[in-house]
C-alpha angles and dihedrals in degrees: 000000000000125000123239100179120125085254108210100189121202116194107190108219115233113268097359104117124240102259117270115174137018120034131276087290102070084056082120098149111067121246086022110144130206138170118229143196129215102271083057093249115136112264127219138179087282102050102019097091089055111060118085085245154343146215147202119243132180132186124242130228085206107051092169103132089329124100118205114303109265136194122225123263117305118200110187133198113192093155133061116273105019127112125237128174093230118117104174135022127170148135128226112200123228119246117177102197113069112218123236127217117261121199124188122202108212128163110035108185096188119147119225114288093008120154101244117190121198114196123183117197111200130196148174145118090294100024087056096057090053110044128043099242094357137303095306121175135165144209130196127206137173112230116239115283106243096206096158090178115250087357107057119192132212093212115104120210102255090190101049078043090056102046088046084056087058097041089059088043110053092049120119121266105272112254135061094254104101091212092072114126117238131182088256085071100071103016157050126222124192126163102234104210091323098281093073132077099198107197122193146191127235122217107254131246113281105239119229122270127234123230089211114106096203090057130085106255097165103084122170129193135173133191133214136171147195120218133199137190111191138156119255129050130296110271132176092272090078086124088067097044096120087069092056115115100202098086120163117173129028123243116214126196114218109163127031123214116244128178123235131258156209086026116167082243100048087049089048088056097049086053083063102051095045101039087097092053089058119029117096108220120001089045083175124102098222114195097223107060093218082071096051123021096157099083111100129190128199100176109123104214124247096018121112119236129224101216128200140201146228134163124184149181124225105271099210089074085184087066083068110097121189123257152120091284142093108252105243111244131203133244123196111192110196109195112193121169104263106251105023138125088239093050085046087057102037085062097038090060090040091046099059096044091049111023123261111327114250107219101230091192094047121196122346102258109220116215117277111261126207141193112227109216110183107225116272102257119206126205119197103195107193120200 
């Protein structure tokens, strides 16, 4: 759904300290950010709670025409019966290592000798442009026999099944053209304890980046897949697997991919798309920088950024005039290196005007990792 709010971005720039003392006029350095009450003293974790309002304020490398960049008006409410004009206030942590899916294949049911058909199903941004109903490819395999002789059994050997899977999986694309797509391209294939198909993800390919700065660098991109196990051999149906009824093994999904996120690439971008929002004259982002020297950029590349949120209301109730229109709302984005003093203090001041910060992204999640045990094999030796 998209987002209509009048978006003021502050990127803090890396070793520069939040603001403690003076008004926004004292922003000399540029990038520098403070946070000020309404009297336009500079606010900290002691007065900030206080005031009838506060607001965000950086200062500018170009000052021509143009005063220190300024959020709206922020009313807080970090007590019990008090009214704020936020309506929304949250951070989302930064995590540099985007997670893959991870699918394991448990309970085949297959008899001896049967026809067994594993069909993967990929998609993503990329994936989707290329192949009708994703990147979907199959393999076909014939359980074990299970001729014991005069005692023939009905249990197939899960393990021998498995490794015959993988067999089929990790061969090269058919054709002699190299650029032929295989399953290795996209995934990982390993035999858990005999009785497991684990199936992974692999990280995608990092896209190029242009040098234009008028263009979109930061390009993201997850993949996810469905997988199926079912008796017969592959057809050209494979697009409508997942209504197939012979189903024979079940496919888990233990780990969900994610993308990552508060990259130094992801916060540059967002620099782009709001510097109209907040320059105050050549609103343009002109390719060639004689055109435009006005746009500024504070993102120290290769960090990961901690970024918080607040959404606001308009505070002067009596500027709303009635009509058959949404009231615009504000959004003020706040990106501070995780882990540094400047991001500490960024959400010890916030935290005191608005009430202790939810992380909306939680925890990084790391990648699952597994121990591999080979079955116990055992030998009967009549004599």
């Amino acid at each position: 759904m998209a987002d209509f709010s009048l978006t003021t971005l502050f990127v803090v720039p890396k070793g520069v300290t939040i603001a403690n003392s003076g008004s926004t006029q004292d922003l000399t350095t540029p990038g520098k950010v403070g946070f000020y009450r309404s009297d336009y003293t500079v606010a900290t974790a002691g007065n900030i709670a206080a005031s009838p309002y506060f607001y965000v304020a950086q200062g500018r490398a170009n000052t021509y025409l143009q005063g220190t960049k300024r959020s709206d008006k922020i009313k807080g409410c970090a007590t019990a019966n008090c009214t704020s004009n936020v309506t929304e206030w949250y951070k989302i942590s930064g995590c540099a290592t985007p997670v893959t899916q991870i699918t394991d294949v448990t309970g085949f049911t297959a008899n001896c000798g049967d026809v067994l058909t594993l069909t993967l199903r990929a998609h993503s941004s990329y994936i989707d442009t290329l192949y009708f109903n994703g990147f979907t490819r199959s393999v076909t395999v014939q359980a074990p026999c299970c001729d014991c002789g005069a005692d023939p059994c009905d249990t197939v050997d899960v393990n021998d099944l498995i490794n015959q899977f993988i067999e089929k999986l990790e061969a090269a694309a058919p054709g002699i053209n190299p650029d032929n797509i295989s399953f290795s391209t996209f995934w990982n294939f390993e035999n858990i304890g005999g009785t497991t198909l684990r199936i992974s993800a692999k990280p995608l390919t990092a896209y190029g980046v242009p040098c234009d700065v008028a263009a979109f660098p930061f390009e993201f991109d997850r993949m996810w897949f469905r997988t199926f196990v079912y008796s017969g051999p592959a057809t050209t149906a494979d697009f409508i697997v997942d209504d197939n009824c012979n189903i024979v093994a079940e496919a888990t999904v233990v780990q969900n991919s994610n993308f990552a996120r508060g990259l130094s690439t992801e916060i540059a971008q967002l620099e782009k798309n709001y510097y109209s929002y907040q320059a105050g004259y050549l609103k343009h982002l002109y390719r060639m920088a004689g055109f435009n020297q006005n746009f500024e950029s504070y993102v120290s590349e290769g960090d990961i950024y901690d970024t918080y949120y607040i959404k606001f209301n308009e505070l002067d109730k009596t500027a709303y005039v009635w009509g058959d229109f949404i009231h615009q709302d504000s959004l003020v984005i706040i990106a501070a290196v995780a882990g540094s003093t400047e991001s500490t203090a960024v959400e010890t001041i916030l935290n005191a005007a608005l009430g202790t910060v939810v992380d909306a992204a939680g925890t990084c999640i790391t990648t699952t990792s597994t121990t591999t045990v080979a079955p116990t094999t055992t030998t009967t030796t009549t004599t």
